[in-house]
N, C-alpha and C positions, 0 to 999 in steps of 0.2 A: 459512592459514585453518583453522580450529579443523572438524574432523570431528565431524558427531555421532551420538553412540552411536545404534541402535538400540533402539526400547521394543518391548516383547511387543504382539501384537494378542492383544486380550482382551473387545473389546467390537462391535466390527462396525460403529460408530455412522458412520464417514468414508464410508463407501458410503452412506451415507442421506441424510447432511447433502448431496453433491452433488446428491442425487434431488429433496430435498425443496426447493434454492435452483437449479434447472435452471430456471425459468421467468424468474426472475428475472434469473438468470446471462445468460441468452439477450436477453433486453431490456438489459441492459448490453452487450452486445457486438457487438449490434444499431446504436447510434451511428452515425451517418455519419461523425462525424470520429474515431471509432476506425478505421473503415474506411478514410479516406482516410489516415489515418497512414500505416496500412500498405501500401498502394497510394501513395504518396509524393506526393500531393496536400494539404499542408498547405505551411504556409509560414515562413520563420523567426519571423516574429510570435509563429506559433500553438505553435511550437516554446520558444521564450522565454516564454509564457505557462503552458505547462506547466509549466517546470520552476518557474516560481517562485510557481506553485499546488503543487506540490509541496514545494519547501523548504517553505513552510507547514504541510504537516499529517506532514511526514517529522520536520520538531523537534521534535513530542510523542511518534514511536514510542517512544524512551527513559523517556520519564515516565509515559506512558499503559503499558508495564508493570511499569513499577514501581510504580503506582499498582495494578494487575488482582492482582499479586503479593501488596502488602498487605493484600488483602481478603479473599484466598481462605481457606478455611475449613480447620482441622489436618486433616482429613480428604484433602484435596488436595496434601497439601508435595509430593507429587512433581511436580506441574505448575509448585509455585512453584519447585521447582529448575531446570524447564525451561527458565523463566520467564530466571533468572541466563543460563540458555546464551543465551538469542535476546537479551539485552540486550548480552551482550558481543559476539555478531554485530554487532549496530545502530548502536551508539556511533558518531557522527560523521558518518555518513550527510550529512548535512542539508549537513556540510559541500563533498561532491563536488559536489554542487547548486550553491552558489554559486563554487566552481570552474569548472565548466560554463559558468555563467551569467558567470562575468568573461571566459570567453574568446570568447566570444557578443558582447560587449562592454559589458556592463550590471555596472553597480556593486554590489559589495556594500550598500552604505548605502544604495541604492534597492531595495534587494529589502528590507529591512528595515521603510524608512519607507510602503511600496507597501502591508505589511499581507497579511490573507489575502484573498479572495474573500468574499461572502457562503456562498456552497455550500460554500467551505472550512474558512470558523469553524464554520458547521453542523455540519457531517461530524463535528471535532474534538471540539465540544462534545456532541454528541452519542455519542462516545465515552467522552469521560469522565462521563458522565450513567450509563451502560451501568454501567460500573464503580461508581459512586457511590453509584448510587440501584436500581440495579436487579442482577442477576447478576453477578458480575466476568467469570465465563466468559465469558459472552457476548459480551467484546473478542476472545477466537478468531474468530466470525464475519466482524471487521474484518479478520486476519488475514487468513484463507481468501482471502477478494475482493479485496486486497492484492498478496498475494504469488501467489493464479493470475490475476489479471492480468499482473504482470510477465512469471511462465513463457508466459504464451500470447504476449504482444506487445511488449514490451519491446526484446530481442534484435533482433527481425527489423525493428521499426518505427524501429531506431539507425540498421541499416545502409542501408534504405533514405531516410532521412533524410537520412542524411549522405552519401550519395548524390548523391541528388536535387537536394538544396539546395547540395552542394559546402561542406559546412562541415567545420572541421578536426575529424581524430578526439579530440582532447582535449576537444571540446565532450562526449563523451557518456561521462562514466565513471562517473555513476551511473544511467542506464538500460542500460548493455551489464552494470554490474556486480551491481545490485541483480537483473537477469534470471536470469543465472547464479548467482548466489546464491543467489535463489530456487527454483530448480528444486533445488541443494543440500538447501532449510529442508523441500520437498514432501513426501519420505519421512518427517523428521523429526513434522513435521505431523500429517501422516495416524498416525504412530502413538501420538501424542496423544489426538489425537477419539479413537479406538478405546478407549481406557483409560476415558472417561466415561463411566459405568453408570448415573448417575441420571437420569430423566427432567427434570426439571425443567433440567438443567444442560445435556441433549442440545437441549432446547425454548429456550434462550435462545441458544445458539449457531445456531440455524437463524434464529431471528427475527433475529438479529442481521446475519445473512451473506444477510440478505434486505433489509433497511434499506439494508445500507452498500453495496448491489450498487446501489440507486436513489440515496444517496446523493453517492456516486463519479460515478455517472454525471452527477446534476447538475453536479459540477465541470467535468466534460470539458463540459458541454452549455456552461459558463458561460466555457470560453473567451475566445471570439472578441468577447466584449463586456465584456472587463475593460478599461479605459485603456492605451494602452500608457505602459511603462518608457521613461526615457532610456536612448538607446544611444549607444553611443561610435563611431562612424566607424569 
């Protein structure tokens, strides 16, 4: 696994941005069924529905920054260099998910034809809208609420899962993986934010990791009312 360098703090901006998205952060984490995750009150339904709300908006990580990359302004190359490192982290991701999910018992070509969620294409598109039409930075904020979800609940919500439910551990080697990983990306992260000095670029990344904190959360809310997959016996 590729280590990543340390960046200087030079800007202070990562202590804000958590100050300024705490209200929000807090209402995301608020959820009953984030709570119940973790207190091991879900059930494999809702278990198989995550993940394959997840493949869904985990196959754009790679494009959505490569996309944030392209746009950024020569003023920035060193973010877009950053940019190279978190994509060669990402690559393939989407695939542990359907891993997971074949051994769950659910077919890859159903998780395909199944689509995303409404809350899901949202999310998405509304990420690449961010990039597009508005800030590129501002997919950092996706990031943040992203990847400190995973460090907060990820981890602890595998092992009581799989627990709970008695499902094999090869069901979960992209939420035990991507946790740990992420707590890896956190340092890197944070010494990111810090390097942005311009206001306007600090103000799109808060708005941002304030959306996608309400966003996210829609997904999780939208659960337990998507169709279920065929499962295999």
């Amino acid at each position: 696994m590729k280590t990543f360098s340390p960046l200087p703090d030079v800007g202070g901006f990562h202590a804000r941005l958590i100050a300024q998205s705490a209200d929000a952060r807090a209402a995301f984490q608020g959820l009953p069924i984030l709570g119940e995750a973790v207190q091991g009150r879900v059930s494999r339904e809702d278990y198989i529905a995550f993940l394959v709300q997840a493949y869904h908006h985990v196959r754009h990580t790679t494009p959505l920054l490569m996309a944030c990359g392209s746009r950024l302004p020569a003023r920035l190359e060193w973010l877009r260099e950053a940019i190279a490192e978190y994509i060669e982290e990402e690559v393939g991701h989407q695939e542990w998910i359907l891993d997971d999910l074949e051994t769950l018992g659910v077919p890859r070509a159903a998780v395909l034809e199944a689509g995303p969620s409404p809350a899901t294409e949202l999310m998405v598109a509304y990420a690449y809208d961010t990039i597009q039409r508005g800030n590129p930075v501002g997919f950092f904020g996706m990031v943040l609420v992203l990847e400190g979800t995973s460090v907060a609940l990820a981890t602890r919500a595998a092992d009581v899962i799989e627990s709970t439910l008695g499902l094999p551990k090869k069901a979960f080697r992209y939420l035990r993986s991507h946790g740990s990983l992420d707590v890896e990306h956190t340092g890197f992260f944070e010494g990111l934010m810090d390097r942005l000095h311009e206001p306007a670029d600090q103000a799109a990344v808060v708005h941002a990791a304030r959306m996608f904190y309400r966003l996210y959360g829609a997904v999780f809310q939208s659960l337990r009312s998507a169709p279920p997959l065929a499962v295999a016996a």
